[in-house]
C-alpha positions in Angstrom: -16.6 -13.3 -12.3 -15.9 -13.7 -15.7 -18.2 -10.7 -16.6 -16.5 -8.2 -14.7 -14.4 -5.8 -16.0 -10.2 -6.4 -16.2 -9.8 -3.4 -13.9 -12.0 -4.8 -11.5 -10.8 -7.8 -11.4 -7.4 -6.5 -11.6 -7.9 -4.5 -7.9 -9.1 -8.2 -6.7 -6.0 -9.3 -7.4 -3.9 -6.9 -5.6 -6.5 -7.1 -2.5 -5.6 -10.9 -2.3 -2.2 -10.6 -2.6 -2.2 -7.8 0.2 -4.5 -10.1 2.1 -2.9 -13.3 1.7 0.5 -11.6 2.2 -0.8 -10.0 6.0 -1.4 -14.1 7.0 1.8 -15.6 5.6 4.0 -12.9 7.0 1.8 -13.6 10.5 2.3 -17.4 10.2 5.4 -18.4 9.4 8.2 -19.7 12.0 9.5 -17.0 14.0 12.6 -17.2 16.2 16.3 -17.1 14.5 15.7 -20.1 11.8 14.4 -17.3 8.9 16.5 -14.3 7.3 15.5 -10.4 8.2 13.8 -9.7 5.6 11.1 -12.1 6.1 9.8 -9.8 8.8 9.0 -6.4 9.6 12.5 -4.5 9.5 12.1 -3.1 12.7 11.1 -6.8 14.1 14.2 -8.5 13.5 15.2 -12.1 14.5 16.0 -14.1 16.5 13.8 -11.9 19.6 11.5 -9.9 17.4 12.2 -7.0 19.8 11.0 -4.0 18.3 14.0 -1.4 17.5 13.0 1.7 16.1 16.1 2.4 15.2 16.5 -0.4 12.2 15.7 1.7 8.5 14.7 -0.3 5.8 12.3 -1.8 4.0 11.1 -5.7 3.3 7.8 -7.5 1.8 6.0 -7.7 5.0 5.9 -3.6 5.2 4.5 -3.3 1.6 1.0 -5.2 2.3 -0.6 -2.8 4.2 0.1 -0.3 2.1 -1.3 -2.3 -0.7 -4.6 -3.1 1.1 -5.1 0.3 2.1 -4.0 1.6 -1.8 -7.2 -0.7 -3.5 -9.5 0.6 -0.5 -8.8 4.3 -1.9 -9.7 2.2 -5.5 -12.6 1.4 -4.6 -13.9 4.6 -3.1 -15.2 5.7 -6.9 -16.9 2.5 -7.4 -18.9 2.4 -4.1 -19.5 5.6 -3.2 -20.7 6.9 -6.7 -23.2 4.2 -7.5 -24.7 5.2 -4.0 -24.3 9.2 -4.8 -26.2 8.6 -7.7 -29.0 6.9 -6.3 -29.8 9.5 -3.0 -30.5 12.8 -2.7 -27.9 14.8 -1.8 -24.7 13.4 0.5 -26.2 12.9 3.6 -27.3 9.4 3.2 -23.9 8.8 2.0 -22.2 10.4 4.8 -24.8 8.6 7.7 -23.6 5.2 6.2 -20.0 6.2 6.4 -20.2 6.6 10.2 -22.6 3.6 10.2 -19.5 1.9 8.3 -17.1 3.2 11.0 -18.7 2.2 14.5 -18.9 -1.2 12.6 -15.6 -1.5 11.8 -14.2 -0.3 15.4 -16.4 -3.0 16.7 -15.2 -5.5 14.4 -11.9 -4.6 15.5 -12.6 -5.1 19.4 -14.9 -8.1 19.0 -12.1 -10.1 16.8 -9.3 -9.3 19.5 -11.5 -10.4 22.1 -12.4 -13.9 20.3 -9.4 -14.9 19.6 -8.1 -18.2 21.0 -4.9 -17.1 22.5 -6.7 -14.0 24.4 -9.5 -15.9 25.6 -6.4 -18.1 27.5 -3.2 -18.4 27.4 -3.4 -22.4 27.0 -6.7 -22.8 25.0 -9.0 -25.8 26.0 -11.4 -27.3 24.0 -14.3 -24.8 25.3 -12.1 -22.4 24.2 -11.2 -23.7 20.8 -14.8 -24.0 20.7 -15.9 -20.2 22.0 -13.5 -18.8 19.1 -15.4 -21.1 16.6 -18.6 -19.6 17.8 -17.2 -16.1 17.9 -16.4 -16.6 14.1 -20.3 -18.1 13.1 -21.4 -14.5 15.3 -19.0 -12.4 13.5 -19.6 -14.0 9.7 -23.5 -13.4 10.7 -23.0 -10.0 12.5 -21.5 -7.9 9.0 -23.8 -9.8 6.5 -22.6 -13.4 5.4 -25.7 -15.1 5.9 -27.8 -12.2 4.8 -29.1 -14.7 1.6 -31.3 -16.7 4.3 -32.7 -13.7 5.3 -35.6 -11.4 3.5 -34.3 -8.0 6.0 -31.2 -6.9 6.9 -33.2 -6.4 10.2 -33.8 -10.0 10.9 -30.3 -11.0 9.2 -27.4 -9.3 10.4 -28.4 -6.7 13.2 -29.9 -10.2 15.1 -26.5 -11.3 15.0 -24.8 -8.2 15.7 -27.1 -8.7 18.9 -26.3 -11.8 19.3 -22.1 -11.2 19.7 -22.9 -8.2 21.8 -24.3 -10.7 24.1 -21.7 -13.2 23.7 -19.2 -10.9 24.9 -21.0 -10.4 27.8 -21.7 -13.7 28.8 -17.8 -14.2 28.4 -17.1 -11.3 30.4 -19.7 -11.9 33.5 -18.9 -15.8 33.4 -15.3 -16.6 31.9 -12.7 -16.2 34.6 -9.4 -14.3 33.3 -11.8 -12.5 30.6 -11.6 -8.9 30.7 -14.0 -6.5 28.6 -11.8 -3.4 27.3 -12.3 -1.3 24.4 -9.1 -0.1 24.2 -8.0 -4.3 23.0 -8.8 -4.4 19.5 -6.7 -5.5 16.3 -4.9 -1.9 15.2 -5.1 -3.0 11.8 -9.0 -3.0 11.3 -8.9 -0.2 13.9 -6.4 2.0 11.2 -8.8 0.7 8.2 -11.5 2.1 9.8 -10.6 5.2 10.6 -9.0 5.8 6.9 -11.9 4.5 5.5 -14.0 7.0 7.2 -11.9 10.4 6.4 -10.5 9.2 2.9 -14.5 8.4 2.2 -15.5 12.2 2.9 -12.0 13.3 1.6 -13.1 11.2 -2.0 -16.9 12.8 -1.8 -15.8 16.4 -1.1 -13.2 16.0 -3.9 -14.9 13.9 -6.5 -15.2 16.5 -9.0 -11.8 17.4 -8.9 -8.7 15.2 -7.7 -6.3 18.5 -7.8 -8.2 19.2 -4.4 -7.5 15.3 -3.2 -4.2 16.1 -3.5 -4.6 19.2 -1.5 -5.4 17.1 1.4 -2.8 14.9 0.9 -0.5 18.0 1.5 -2.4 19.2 4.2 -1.4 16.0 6.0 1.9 15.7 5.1 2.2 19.6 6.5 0.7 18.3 9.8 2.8 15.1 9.8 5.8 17.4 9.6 4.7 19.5 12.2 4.2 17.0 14.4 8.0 16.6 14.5 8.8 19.6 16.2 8.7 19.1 20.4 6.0 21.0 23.0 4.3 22.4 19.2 0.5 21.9 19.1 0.4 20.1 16.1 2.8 17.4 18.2 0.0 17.7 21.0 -2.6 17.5 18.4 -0.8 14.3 16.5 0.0 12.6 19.8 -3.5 13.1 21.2 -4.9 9.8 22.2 -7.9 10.6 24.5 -9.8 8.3 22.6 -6.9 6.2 20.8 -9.5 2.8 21.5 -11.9 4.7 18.4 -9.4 7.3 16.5 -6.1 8.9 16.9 -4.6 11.4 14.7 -1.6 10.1 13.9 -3.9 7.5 11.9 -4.3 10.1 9.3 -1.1 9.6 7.9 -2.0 6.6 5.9 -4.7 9.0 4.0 -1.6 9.6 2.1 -1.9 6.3 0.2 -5.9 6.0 0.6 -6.0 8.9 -1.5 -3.3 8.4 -3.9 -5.1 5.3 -4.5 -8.5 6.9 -5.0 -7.0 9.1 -8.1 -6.1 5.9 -9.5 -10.1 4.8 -9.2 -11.5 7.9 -10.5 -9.4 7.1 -13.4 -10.7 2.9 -13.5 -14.3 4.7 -13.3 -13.8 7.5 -15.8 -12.0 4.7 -18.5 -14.9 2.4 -17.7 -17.9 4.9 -18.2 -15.8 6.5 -21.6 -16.3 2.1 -22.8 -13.5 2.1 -25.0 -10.3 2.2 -23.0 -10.2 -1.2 -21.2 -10.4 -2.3 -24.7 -7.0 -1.1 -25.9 -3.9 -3.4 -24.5 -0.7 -4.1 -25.5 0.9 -7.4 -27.4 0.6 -10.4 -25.2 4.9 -9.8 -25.6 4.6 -6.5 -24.3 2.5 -7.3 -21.0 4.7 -9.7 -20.1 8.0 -7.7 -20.7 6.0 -5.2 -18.9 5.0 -7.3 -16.3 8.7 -8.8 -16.1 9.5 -5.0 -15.6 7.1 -3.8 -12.5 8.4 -7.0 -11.0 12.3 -6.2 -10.8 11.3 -2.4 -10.2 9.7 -3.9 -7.0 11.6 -6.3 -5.9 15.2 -4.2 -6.6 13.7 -2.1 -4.4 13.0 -4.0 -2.0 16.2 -5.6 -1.6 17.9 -2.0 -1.9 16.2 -0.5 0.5 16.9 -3.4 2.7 20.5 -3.6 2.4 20.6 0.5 2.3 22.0 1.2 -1.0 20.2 4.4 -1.4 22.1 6.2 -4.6 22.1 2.7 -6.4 18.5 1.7 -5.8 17.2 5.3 -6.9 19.3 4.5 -10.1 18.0 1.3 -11.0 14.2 1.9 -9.9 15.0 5.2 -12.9 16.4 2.8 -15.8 13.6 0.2 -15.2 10.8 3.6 -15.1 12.0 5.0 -18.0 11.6 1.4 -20.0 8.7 1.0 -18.4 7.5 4.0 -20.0 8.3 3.1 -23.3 6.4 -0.1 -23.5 2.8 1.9 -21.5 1.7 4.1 -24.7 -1.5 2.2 -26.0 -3.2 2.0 -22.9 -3.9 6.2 -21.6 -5.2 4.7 -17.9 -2.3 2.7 -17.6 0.3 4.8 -18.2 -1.5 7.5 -15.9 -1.0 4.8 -13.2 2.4 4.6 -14.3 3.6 8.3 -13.7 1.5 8.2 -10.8 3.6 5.2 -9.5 7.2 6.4 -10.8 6.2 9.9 -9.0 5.2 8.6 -5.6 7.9 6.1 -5.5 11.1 8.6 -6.4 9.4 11.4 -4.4 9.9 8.8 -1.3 13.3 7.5 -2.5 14.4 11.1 -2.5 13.0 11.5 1.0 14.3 8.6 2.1 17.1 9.8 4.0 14.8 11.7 6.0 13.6 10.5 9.6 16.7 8.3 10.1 15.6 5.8 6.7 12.6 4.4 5.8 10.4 3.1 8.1 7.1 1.6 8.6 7.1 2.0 12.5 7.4 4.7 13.3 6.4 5.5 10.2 8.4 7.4 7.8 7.0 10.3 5.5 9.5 8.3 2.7 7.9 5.1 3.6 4.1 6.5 2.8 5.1 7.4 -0.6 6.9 4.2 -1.5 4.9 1.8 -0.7 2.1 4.2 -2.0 3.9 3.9 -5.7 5.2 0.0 -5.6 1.0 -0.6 -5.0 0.5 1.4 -7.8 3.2 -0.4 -9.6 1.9 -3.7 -8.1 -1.9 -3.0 -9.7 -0.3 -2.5 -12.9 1.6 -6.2 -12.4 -1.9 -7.3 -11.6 -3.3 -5.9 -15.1 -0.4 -7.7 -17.1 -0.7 -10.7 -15.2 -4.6 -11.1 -16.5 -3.5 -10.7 -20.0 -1.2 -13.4 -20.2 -3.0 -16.0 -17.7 -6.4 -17.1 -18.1 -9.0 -15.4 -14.8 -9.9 -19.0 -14.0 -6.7 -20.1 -13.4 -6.5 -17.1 -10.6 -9.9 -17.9 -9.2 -9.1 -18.9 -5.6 -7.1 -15.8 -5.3 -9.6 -13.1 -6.8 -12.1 -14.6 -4.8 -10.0 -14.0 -1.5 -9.7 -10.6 -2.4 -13.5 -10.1 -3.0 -13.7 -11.5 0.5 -10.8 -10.2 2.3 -12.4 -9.9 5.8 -12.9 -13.2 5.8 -9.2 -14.1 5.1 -8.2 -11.8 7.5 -9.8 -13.8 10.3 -9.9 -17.3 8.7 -6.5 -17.8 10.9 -7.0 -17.1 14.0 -10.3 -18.3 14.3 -11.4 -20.7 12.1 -8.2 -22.9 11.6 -6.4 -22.2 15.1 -9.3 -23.4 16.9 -10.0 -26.2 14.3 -6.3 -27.6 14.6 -6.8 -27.3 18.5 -9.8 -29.5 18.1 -8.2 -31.6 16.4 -5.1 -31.8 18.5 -2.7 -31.6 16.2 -1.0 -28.1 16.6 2.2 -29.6 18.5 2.7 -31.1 14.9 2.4 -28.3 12.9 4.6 -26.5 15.7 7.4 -28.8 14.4 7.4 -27.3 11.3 9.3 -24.3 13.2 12.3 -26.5 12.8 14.3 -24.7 10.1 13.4 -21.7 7.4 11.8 -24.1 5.1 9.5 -25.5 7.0 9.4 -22.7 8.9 8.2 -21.3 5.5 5.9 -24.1 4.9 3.7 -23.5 8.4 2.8 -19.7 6.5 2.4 -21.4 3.7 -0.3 -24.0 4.8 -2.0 -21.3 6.5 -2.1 -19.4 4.0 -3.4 -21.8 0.9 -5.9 -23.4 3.9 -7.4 -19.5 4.1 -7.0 -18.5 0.5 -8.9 -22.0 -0.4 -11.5 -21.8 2.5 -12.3 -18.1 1.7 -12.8 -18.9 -2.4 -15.1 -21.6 -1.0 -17.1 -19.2 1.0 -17.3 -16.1 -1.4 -18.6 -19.0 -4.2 -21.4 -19.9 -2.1 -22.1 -15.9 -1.1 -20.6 -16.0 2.6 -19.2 -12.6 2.2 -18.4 -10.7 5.2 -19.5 -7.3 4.3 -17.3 -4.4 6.1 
């Protein structure tokens, strides 16, 4: 790890905290006994009842965003190395949709293995089904593919082999129900963005003006979605086939794509070899570091609390002294007008659509959360100037492995703690905000520290 490049490393970073963020704000106490804005503002306490209605914008609707932002990232890094070594795109392009069935199946088969859906009061056959849907799934995209010489006898025998356990569950397991259309919409969304912002990057590579294009053409459809009995609203709302794609997906290209200009710029700093080498004074990255941090958190409170005029007005002042201190480094400060660009263009928005919103989501809400991950990378590049890699280890492994974190939850340490009998303890801890607070947390250090484990030994799940 050491021998990777900053930048690299740097888009680890963010991936873990995205990652590691999705299970905390997924595992902590729910109920009345934690404040709003520890939820999804349109989820608020104490009933969690979805209200559309409810504008604003907290923590837990920024870490999507950021996971989907350092997918666009990577798009550069993956998908040129494999351009360069095939003739012509059509390889590329055959893997893509290989890479897409793969990930809607992922996204069925983990809904399907999950404790809670496989009953609604577990048993220890269940506790131990989920275990063994985990081992199939870690085996099905790649994590034992070192004791194998093929990919043939490696992960497609496993792929086989939780085809077939979902079909012995579904012919034998009373109250189990096959159905494509129950899969986790996350994965579902990733792999649908990952496909069109993959062919989006490869038609555009030569020339992000064009990728930006796109990202217009979108926005125009998103827009014209609005407008009642209009075939783009048909077309937006058409859902046929909503258990494999849906339109409406699309939307998130917005900040796929705006992430992928910031790759081609990582790539192109990398290849020029003289870049990454130019910093600022240890006291400048962490006045700038200090700096991304209030612009982030200002506004996230602002948004939250809906003080518009003020918020726009602070996120400017902290911008503009943002911009003083990002002059040695060119990439950097590209990813800092990138990042001041998006995030005003959505503050100005904002009023728009009844507030920002992450569901439905907002046209405002894309572009925010599309320049505080921007902002967030660059708090990610400061923070690896001033603090040694290896004391950042366990979380830059858990975002080299993020699919594993994902799951690590639900069906790894749910069914372990069921096992173990000891979930009516930890269901104590739903006492009060702190401990309330200190359920995610254990969850989420018992993932973070499980997942470095795995990636160290090579069980990477490979999506």
């Amino acid at each position: 790890m050491s021998d990777k490049p900053q930048r690299f490393i740097s888009v680890d970073l963010l991936r873990a905290i995205a990652i590691l963020g999705m299970i905390l704000s997924g595992y902590i106490a729910f109920g009345g006994v934690m404040p709003a804005w520890m939820y999804h503002a349109q989820l608020p306490p104490p009933t969690h009842a979805f209200n559309p209605d409810i504008p604003g914008l907290t923590w837990v609707d920024l870490v999507f965003p950021m996971f989907l932002f350092t997918m666009g990232i990577a798009f550069p890094f993956s998908l040129l190395k494999r351009l360069n070594h095939s003739a012509g795109n059509r390889p590329i392009i055959q893997k893509i949709c290989i890479r897409f069935f793969l990930l809607v199946y992922f996204a069925i088969y983990l809904q399907h293995i999950k404790p809670y859906n496989l009953s609604s009061s577990p048993s220890t056959i269940d506790w131990g089904l989920s275990l063994l849907g985990f081992i199939l799934l870690l085996g099905a995209f790649g994590g034992y593919q070192k004791f194998f010489k093929t990919k043939i006898a490696g992960q497609y025998s496993f792929l086989m082999g939780s085809l077939l356990f979902l079909a012995i569950l579904h012919v034998s397991k009373s109250n189990f129900e096959f159905s494509l259309y129950r899969s986790d919409i996350i994965i579902l969304v990733l792999a649908n963005v990952a496909f069109f912002g993959a062919l989006a990057w490869i038609i555009t590579k030569d020339n992000a003006l064009h990728r930006v294009l796109i990202i217009i053409g979108v926005l125009g459809l998103k827009l014209g979605a609005t407008i009642p009995d209009a075939w783009t609203n048909e077309l937006w709302t058409f859902d046929a086939i909503s258990w494999l794609f849906r339109v409406s997906f699309l939307e998130y290209l917005i900040i796929v794509l705006a992430g992928s200009i910031v790759g081609d710029w990582l790539q192109s700093s990398v290849e020029k070899r003289n870049d990454h080498l130019k910093s600022e004074s240890k006291s400048k990255s962490v006045l700038s570091l200090s700096i991304v941090f209030l612009i982030v958190v200002m506004s996230l409170i602002g948004l939250f609390a809906r003080w518009g005029f003020e918020t726009i007005v602070i996120q400017s002042v902290l911008i503009i002294a943002l911009f003083t201190i990002k002059k040695v480094n060119h990439t950097e400060r590209e990813i800092t007008i990138l990042s001041a660009a998006l995030l005003i263009i959505g503050m100005l928005m904002e009023p728009f659509e009844g507030g920002v919103k992450k569901d439905p989501t907002t046209i405002s809400y894309l572009f925010i959360t599309a320049g505080l991950s921007g902002s967030l990378l660059l708090f990610c590049m400061d923070l690896l100037k001033v603090v040694p890699t290896k004391n950042l280890s366990w979380l830059i492994d858990s975002g080299q492995n993020p699919m594993v974190a994902y799951v690590l939850p639900a069906l790894f340490l749910f069914p372990v703690f069921g096992l173990l009998d000891i979930h009516d303890w930890i269901n104590y801890l739903n006492a009060n905000e702190w401990t309330g607070l200190l359920k995610g947390l254990i969850y989420t250090t018992l993932a973070m520290i499980i997942t470095s484990m795995l990636t160290k030994r090579g069980f990477i799940l490979k999506t």
